[in-house]
C-alpha distance (Angstrom), angle and dihedral (degrees) to the residues before:
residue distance angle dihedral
X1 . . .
X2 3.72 . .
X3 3.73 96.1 .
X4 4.44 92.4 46.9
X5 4.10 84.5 50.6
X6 4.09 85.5 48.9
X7 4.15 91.9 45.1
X8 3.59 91.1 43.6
X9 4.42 91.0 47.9
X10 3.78 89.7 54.4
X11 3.89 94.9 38.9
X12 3.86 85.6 59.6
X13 3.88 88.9 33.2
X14 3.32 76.2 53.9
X15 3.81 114.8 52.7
X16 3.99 93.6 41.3
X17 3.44 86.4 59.2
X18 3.77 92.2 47.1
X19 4.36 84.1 41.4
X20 3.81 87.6 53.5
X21 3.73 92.8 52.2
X22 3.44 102.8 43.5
X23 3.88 89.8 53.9
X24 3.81 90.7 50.7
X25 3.97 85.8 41.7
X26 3.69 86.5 54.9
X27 3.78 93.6 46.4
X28 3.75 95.4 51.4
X29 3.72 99.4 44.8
X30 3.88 92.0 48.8
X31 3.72 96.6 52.7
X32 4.06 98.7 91.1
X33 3.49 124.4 -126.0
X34 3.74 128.2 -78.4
X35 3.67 88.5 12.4
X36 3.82 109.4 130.7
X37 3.50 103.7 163.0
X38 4.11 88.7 72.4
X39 3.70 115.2 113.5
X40 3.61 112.6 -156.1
X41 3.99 120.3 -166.0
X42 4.07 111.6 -178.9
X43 3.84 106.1 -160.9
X44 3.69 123.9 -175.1
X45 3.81 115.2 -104.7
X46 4.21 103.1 -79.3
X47 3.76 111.5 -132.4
X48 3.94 109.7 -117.1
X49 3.71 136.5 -166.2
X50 4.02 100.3 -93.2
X51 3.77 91.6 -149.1
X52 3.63 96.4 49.9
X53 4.49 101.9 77.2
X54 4.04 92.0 -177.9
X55 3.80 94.3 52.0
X56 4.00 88.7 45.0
X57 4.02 92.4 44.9
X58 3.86 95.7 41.5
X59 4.12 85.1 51.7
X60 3.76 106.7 42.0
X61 4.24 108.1 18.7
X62 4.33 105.1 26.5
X63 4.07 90.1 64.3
X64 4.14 81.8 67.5
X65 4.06 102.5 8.9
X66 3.82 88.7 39.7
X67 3.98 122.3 -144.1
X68 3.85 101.0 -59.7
X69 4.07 92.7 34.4
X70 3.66 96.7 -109.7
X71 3.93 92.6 130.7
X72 3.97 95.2 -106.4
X73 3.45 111.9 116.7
X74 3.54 136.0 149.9
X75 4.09 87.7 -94.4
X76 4.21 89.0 38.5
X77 3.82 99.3 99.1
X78 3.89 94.5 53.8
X79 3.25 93.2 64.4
X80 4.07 121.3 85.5
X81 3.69 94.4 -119.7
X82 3.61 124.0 14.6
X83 4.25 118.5 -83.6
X84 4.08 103.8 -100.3
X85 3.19 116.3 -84.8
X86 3.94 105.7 -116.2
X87 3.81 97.9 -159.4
X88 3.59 93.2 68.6
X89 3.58 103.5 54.9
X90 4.13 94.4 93.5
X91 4.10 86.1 54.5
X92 3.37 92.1 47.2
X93 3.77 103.2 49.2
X94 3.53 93.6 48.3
X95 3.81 97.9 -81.8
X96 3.26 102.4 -60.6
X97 4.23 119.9 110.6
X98 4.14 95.4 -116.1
X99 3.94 84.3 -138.2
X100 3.93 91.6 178.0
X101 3.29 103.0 49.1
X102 4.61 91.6 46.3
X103 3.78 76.1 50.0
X104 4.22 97.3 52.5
X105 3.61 96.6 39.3
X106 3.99 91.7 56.2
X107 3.73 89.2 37.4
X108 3.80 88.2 48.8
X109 3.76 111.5 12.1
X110 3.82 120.7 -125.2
X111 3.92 127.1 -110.7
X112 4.09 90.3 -123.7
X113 3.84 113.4 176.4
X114 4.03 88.7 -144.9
X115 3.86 82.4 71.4
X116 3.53 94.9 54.6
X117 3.60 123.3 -150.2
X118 3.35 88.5 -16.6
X119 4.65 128.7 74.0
X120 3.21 124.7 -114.5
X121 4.62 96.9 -104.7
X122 3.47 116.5 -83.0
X123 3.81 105.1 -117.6
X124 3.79 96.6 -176.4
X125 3.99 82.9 64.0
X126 3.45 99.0 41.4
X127 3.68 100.2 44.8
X128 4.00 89.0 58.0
X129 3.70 86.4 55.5
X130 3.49 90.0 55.8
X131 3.94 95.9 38.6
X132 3.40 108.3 31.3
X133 3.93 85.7 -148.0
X134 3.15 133.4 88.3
X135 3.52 101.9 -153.2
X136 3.62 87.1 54.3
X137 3.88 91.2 50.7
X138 3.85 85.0 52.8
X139 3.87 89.2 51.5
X140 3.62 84.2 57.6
X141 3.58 103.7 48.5
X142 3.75 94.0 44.1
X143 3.65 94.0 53.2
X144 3.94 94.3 49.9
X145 3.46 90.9 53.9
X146 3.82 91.9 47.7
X147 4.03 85.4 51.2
X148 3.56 92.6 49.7
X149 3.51 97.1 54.1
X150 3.73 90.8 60.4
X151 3.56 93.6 59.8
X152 3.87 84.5 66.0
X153 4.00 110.5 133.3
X154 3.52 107.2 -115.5
């Protein structure tokens, strides 16, 4: 019993490590070129109520996908192209919200070239750092993609 409860501390030790470093990874690699003026600030992952979708989306998607989901925030114009803009994902799958595929790419991440070398972060991964659960991850993924889809331009 001991030694599962000391594999299971350094798995988790483990993947908020590897949380915090993809973040920073993602920082640095976005940040273009030549461009000194760039302030970059990696913060661990914040732990967020898993039943509450605004708190989770203003905390891990506005800094790229900005407030309304139009892909301006704050950390938008150090990327190469500009983080997608959420609220047209409905118009541009034929008007209908592609639920599954919000739901894979923050299960999974997505290999966006706006991002460049680096992926957009891997929520599914991160939020069972944070939970420990994976019910409770699911919670969390659900209810982003449920927020998301009310952003949908009308």
């Amino acid at each position: 019993m001991r030694n599962k409860r000391a594999s299971a501390f350094y798995t988790t030790s483990l993947v908020l490590l590897c949380a915090v470093g993809l973040i920073a990874a993602l920082l640095f690699a976005a940040v273009p070129s030549g461009s000194q003026n760039v302030t970059v600030n990696p913060k661990p992952i914040a732990y967020t109520n898993p039943g509450d979708a605004r708190q989770m989306y203003v905390t891990y998607c506005a800094p790229c996908h900005g407030m309304t989901g139009e892909g301006n925030g704050p950390a938008a114009p150090a990327f190469k192209q500009a983080p997608a803009n959420l609220t047209l994902l409905a118009k541009t799958h034929g008007g209908k919200y592609p639920q599954d595929t919000v739901k894979t790419t923050l299960m999974f991440g997505t290999n966006v070239p706006a991002h460049g070398d680096a992926k957009m972060p891997v929520w599914g991964d991160l939020f069972r750092s944070l939970d420990g659960d994976s019910a409770v991850s699911a919670l969390r993924i659900r209810s982003l993609t449920d927020y998301i889809k009310t952003l949908q331009a009308k």
